[in-house]
N, C-alpha and C positions, 0 to 999 in steps of 0.2 A: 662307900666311895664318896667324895667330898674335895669341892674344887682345890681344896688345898692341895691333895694328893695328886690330882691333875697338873697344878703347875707346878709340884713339884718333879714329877713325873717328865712333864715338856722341860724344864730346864738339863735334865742330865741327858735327854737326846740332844739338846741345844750343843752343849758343851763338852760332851762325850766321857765325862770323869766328872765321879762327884766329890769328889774336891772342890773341882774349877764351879760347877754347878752350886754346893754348898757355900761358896764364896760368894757366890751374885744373889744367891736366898739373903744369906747372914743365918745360915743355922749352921749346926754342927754337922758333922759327915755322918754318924751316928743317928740323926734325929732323918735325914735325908734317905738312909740304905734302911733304916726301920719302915720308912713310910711307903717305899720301892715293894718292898717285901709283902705288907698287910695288901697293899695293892693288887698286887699278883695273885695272893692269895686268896682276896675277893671276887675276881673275875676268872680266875681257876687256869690261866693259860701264861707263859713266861712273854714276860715283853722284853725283854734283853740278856744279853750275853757278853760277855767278856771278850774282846777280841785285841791281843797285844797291846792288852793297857787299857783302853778305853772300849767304853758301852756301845752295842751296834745293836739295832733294834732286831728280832725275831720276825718271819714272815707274819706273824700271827700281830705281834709289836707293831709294825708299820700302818697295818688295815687299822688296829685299836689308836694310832695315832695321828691317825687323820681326822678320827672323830673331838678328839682330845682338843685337838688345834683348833676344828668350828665349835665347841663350845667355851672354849677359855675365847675366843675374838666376840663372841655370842654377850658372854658374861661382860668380858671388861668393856664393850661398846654399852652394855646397862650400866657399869658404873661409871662411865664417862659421859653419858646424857642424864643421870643422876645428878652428878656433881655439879655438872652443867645445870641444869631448870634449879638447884639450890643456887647456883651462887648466883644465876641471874635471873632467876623468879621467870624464866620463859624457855627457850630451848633452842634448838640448832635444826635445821634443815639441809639434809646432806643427801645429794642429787649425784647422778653420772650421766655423762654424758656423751656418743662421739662427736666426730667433727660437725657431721654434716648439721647437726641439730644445733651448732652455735650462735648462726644468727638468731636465734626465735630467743636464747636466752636471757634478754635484756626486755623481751616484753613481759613474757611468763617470771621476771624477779620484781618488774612492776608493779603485775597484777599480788602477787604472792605478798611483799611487803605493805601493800597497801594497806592491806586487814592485819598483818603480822609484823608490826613495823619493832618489834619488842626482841623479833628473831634473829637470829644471827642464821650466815650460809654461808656452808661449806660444799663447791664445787667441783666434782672430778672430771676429766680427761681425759679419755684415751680410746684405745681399741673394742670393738663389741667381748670380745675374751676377757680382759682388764675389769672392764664395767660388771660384767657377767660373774666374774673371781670376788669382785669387790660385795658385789650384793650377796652371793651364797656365806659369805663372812659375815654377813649383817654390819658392815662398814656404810651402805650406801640405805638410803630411804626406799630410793626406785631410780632408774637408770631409763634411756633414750638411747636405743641402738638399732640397727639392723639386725634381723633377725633370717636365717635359712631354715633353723629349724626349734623347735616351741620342746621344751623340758617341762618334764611333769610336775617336780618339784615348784618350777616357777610360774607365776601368776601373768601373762604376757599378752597383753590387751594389743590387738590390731589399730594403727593408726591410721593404714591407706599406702599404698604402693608407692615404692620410689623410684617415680618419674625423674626423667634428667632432662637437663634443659641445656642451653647454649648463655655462655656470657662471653658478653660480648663490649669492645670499648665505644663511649658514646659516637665517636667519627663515625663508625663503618658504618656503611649503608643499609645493613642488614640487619640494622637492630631497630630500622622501623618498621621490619614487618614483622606480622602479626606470625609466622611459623615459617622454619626454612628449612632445609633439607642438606644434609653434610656431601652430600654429590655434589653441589653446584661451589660448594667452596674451598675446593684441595688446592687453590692456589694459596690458601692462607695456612701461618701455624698452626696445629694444631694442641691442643695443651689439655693435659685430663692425668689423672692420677693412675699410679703404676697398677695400683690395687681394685680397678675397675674392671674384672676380667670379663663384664656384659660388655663394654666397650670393643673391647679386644677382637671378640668374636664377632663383635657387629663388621668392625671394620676387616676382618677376615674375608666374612663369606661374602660383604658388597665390592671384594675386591677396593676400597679406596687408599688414597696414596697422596699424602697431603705434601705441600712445597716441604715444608719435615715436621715431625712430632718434638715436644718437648713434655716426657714423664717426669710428675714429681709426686713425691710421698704427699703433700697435706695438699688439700683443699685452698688453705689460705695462702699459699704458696702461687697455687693457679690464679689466685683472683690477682694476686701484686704483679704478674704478670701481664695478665689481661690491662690491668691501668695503666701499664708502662706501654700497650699501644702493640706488644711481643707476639700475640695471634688472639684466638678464640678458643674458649675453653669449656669442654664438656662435663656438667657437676647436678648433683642434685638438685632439682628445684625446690626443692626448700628450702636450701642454703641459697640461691641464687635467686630466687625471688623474694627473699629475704633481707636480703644483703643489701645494705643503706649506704649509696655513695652515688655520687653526680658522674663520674669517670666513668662509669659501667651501668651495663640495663641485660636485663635477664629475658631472652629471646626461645619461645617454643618451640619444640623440634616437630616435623611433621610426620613421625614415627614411634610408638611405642619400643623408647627404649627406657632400660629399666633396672633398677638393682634389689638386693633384698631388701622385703616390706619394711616399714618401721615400725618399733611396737615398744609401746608402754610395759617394764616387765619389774615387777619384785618377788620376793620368796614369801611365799606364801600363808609357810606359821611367822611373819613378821608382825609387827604389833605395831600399829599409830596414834598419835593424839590424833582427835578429831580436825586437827590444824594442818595437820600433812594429808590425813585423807579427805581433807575438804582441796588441798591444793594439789593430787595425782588426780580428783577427779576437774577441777578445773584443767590443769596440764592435760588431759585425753580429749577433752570436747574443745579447747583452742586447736590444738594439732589438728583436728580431724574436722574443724574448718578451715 
């Protein structure tokens, strides 16, 4: 077995006829159903079947091609930071991220390019799933998510609980005290992300009932709100005390409320220059002061 056969293998699942498959190669159909075959042959079990014209994977085909998929992204991420440290004599630093961890990114690129200033960075985005899918791909270095629950596979370093805090716009009164309590101000909007279901439950069982809510999907969405003067809004404090603007100031809440920890995570047979694991172990001692 030999990556050739592999991707040759993942193209005619791709495309369902090796034809269309042996057209995106540039080999022959011939050279393509030879190599199908020696394959099958070597791991002793049928990975496809013929179903009205086109190839549909075997129960046995599907489990063999999941594995197929994390080593061909495994592979071509090595010949992509290959080509990359040749052509530029240095390399690439490629991070995930979610939301809440956005403010902190522009110190942690500070610190990072200071020593690595030769590096180029590639930043990702999205959901703790996303992040989580990117890095078992070996697409991501290491990733910054919340976490409910720690996978054996992956390497997920504890960063400190996620505390939530109050933002709040410079006017209001209540942003010069030192901690406030969400009872004393349901005359105000209330504003906090649809996807905060600790929030939910808090405001459940205290019975609270604000002049009204406004849920929105992103984080960054609450805070453009909050500056427009629109209500107060409930976010992680580490995005919220993070967060660099004169319009707004990040206010303690006088109750343990809380969402899932935050935690430093990559795959474990992952492999680093000393340049990236010199900067996940900086990233883990910033965070966790």
């Amino acid at each position: 077995m030999d990556i050739k056969q592999l991707r040759y293998f993942h193209e005619i699942v791709k495309h369902g006829k090796v034809s269309r498959a042996a057209n995106s190669l540039y080999v022959s159909q011939p050279s393509l159903s030879m190599s199908l075959s020696k394959l099958e042959n070597e791991i002793g079990f049928k990975l496809l079947e013929r179903n009205d014209g086109t190839f549909k994977l075997t129960d046995a085909g599907a489990e063999f091609y999941k594995h197929v998929k994390l080593v061909l992204s495994i592979f071509e991420n090595m010949e992509d930071e290959v080509e990359y440290i040749g052509k530029r004599g240095s390399g690439q630093l490629k991070m995930g991220i979610t939301e809440l961890f956005r403010a902190v990114i522009p110190e942690l690129f500070d610190i990072f390019l200071e020593s690595n200033n030769n590096f180029d960075i590639k930043l990702t985005e999205g959901t703790t799933s996303h992040i989580i899918d990117q890095l078992r791909m070996h697409q991501l270095h290491f990733g910054l998510t919340t976490l409910s629950y720690l996978d054996e596979d992956m390497e997920s370093i504890y960063l400190g609980p996620n505390i939530h805090s109050l933002l709040v716009h410079r006017d209001l009164s209540l942003s010069e005290m030192n901690n406030v309590s969400l009872q004393n101000y349901q005359n105000h909007t209330l504003i906090f992300s649809e996807g905060s279901y600790e929030l939910n439950e808090f405001l459940h069982k205290n019975n609270l009932k604000f002049r009204n809510v406004i849920r929105v999907d992103t984080i960054g969405t609450a805070v453009r709100l909050v500056k427009k003067g629109l209500g107060i809004a409930v976010m992680p404090e580490l995005y919220a005390s993070n967060y660099t603007d004169d319009d707004v100031t990040s206010v303690s809440l006088d109750y343990d409320l809380k969402g899932p920890d935050l935690y430093l995570s990559y795959m474990k047979n992952r492999y680093f220059t000393s340049d990236i694991e010199k900067f996940i172990n900086v990233t883990k001692e910033y965070l966790e002061n």
